[in-house]
C-alpha positions as CSV (number, residue, x, y, z in Angstrom):
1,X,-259.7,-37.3,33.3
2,X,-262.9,-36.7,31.7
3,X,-264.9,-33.3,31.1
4,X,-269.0,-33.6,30.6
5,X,-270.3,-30.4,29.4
6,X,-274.0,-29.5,29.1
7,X,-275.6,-26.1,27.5
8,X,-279.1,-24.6,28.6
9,X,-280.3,-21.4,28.7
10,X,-282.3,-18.7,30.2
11,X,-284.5,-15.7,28.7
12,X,-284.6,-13.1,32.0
13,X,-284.7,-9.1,32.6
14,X,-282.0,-7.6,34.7
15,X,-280.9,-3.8,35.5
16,X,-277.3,-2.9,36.7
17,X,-277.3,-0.7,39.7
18,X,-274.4,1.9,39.8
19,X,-274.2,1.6,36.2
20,X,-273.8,4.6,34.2
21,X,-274.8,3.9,30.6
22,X,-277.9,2.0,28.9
23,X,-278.1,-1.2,31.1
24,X,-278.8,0.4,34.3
25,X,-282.3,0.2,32.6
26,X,-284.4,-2.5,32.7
27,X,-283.6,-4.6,29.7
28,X,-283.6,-8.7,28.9
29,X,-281.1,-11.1,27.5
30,X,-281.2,-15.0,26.3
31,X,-278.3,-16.1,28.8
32,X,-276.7,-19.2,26.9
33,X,-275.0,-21.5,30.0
34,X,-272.5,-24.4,29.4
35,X,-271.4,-26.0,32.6
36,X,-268.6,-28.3,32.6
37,X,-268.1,-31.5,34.8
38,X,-264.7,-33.4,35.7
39,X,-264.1,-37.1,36.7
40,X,-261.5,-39.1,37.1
41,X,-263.8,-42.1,37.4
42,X,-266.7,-43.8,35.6
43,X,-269.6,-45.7,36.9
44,X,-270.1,-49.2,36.5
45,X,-271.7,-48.6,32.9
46,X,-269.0,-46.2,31.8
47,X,-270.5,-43.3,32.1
48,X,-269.6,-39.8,34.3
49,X,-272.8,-38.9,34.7
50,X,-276.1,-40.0,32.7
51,X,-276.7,-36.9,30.3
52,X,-280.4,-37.6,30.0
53,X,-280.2,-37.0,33.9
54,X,-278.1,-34.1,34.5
55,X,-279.9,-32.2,31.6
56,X,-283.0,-32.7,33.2
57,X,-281.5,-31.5,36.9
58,X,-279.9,-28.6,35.4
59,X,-283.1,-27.4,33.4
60,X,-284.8,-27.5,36.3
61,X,-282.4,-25.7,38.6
62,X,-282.6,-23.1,35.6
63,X,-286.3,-23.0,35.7
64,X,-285.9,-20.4,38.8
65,X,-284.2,-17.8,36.5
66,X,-285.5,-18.1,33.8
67,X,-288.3,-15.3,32.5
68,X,-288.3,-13.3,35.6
69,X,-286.4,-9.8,36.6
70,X,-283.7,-11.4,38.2
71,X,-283.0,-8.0,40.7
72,X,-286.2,-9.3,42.1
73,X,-284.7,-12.6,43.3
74,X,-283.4,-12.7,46.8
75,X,-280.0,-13.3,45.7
76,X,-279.6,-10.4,43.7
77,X,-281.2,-8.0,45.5
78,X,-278.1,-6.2,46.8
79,X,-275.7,-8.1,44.2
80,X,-275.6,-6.4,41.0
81,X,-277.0,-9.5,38.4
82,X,-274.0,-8.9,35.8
83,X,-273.2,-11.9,34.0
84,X,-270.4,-12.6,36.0
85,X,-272.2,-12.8,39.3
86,X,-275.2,-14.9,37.5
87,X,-272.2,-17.8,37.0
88,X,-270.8,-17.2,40.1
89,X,-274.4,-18.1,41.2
90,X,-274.9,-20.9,39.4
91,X,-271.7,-22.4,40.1
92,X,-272.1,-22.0,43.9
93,X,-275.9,-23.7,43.8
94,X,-275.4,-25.8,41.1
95,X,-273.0,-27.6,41.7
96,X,-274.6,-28.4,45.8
97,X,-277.4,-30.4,43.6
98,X,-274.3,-32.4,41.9
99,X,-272.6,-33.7,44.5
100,X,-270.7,-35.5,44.5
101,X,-269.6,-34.9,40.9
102,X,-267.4,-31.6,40.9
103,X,-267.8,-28.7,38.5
104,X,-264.7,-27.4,37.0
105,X,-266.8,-24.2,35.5
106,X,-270.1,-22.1,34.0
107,X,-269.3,-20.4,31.4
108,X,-272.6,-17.7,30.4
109,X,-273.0,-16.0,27.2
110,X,-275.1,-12.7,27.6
111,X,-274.6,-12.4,23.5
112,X,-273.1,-14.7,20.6
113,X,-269.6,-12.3,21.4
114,X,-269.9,-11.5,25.1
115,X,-269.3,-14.6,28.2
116,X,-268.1,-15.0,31.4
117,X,-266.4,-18.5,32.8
118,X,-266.7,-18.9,36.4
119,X,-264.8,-21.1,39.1
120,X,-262.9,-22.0,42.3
């Protein structure tokens, strides 16, 4: 079995509804995101996946969140965007523009000592 991982990133502004404390005000973060791939096979040049290629889907699929206030994106307009429901996110999409290569997680850093792995 092989695991690809990739890292990326976003720089966005979010605010927690229901929260009671600081971040139910508007304030930003530089998401860090490391997704992670599994195969069993290889293609006919012995790779999972061409890196060049992914990185360039996955930037791209990033491109949407990144420097915006992410409550103002349809998805999050009634879903709180905690870090925890920005991977569930990405996995779900994400991993639609992969197939059929399968995502085993996301994993998103909201700080160097605060993340949040997500998958089914």
């Amino acid at each position: 079995m092989f695991e690809l991982s990739i890292k990326g990133h976003i720089a966005s502004a979010h605010f927690l509804r229901g929260y009671d404390g600081p971040c139910k005000d508007l304030h930003g973060h530089t998401w860090k995101i490391e997704l992670t791939i599994l195969s069993k096979e290889l293609n006919d040049i012995g790779l999972v996946v061409d890196f060049k290629e992914l990185k360039c889907k996955f930037n791209s699929f990033l491109d949407s969140l990144d420097h915006v206030n992410l409550n103002d994106l349809p998805y999050f307009k009634e879903i709180n965007p905690s870090t925890e429901n920005i991977a569930r996110y990405i996995y779900q999409n994400f991993s639609k523009e992969i197939n059929p290569l399968k995502l085993k997680h996301v994993q998103v850093w909201e700080s160097d000592t605060a993340s949040v792995t997500y998958y089914e």
